[in-house]
C-alpha positions in Angstrom: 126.3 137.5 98.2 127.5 140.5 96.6 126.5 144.3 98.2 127.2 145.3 94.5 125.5 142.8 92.9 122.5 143.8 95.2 122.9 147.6 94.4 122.7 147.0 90.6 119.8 144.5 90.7 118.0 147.4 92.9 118.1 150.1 90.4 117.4 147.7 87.6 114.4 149.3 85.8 113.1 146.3 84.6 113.0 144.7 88.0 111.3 147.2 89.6 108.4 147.0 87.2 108.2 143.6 87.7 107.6 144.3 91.2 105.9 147.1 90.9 103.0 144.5 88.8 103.4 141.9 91.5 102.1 144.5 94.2 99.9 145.6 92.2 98.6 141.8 91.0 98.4 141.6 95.3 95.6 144.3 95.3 97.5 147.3 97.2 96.9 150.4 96.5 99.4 152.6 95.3 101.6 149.8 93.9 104.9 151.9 93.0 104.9 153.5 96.1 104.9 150.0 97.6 107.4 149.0 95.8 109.9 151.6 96.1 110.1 149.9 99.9 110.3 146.3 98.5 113.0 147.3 96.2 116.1 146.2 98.6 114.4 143.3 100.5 113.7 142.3 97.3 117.0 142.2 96.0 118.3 141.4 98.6 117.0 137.7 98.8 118.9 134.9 98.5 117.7 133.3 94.8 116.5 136.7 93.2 120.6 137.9 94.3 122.2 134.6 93.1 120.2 134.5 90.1 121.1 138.4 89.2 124.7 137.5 89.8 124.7 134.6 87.5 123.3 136.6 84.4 125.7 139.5 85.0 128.5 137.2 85.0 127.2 135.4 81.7 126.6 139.3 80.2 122.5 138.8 79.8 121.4 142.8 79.2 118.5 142.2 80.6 118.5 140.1 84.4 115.5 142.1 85.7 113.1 141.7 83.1 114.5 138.2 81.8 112.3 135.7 83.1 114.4 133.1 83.0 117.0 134.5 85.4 114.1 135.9 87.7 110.8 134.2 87.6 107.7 135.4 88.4 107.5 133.1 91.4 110.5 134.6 92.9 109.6 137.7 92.6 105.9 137.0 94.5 108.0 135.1 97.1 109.9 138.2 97.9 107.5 140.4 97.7 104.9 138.6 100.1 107.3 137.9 102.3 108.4 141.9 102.8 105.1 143.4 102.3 104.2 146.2 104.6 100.8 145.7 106.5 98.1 147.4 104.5 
């Protein structure tokens, strides 16, 4: 685990669309709002962090929004698992 490698996967743009879709593919209200608090736990899990690292390291331009570093799946995971109650 890598506190930069967090930090850059955070304010990945891309990502945080991705997110922003899966809370809003979860029926909340107000989905970018939501996700500006899932951001961190988000990045911060285990697989989505691993997987971020890995691209960086092979130079992919794109982790966030490449879905073969960070699937769908993982992303719904993460985000069900640090949503706030309604």
């Amino acid at each position: 685990m890598s506190y930069s490698t967090i930090s850059i996967c955070a304010h990945d743009s891309s990502l945080t669309a991705r997110i922003t879709a899966a809370v809003a593919k979860e029926g909340r209200d107000n989905p970018e709002a939501v996700a500006s608090e899932l951001v961190w736990p988000v990045a911060a899990a285990s697989d989505i962090e691993a997987a971020y690292a890995s691209a960086l390291a092979a130079d992919n331009p794109d982790p966030g929004g490449d879905e073969a570093v960070i699937t769908d799946q993982m992303i719904l995971s993460a985000v069900q698992a640090h949503m706030p109650p309604p």
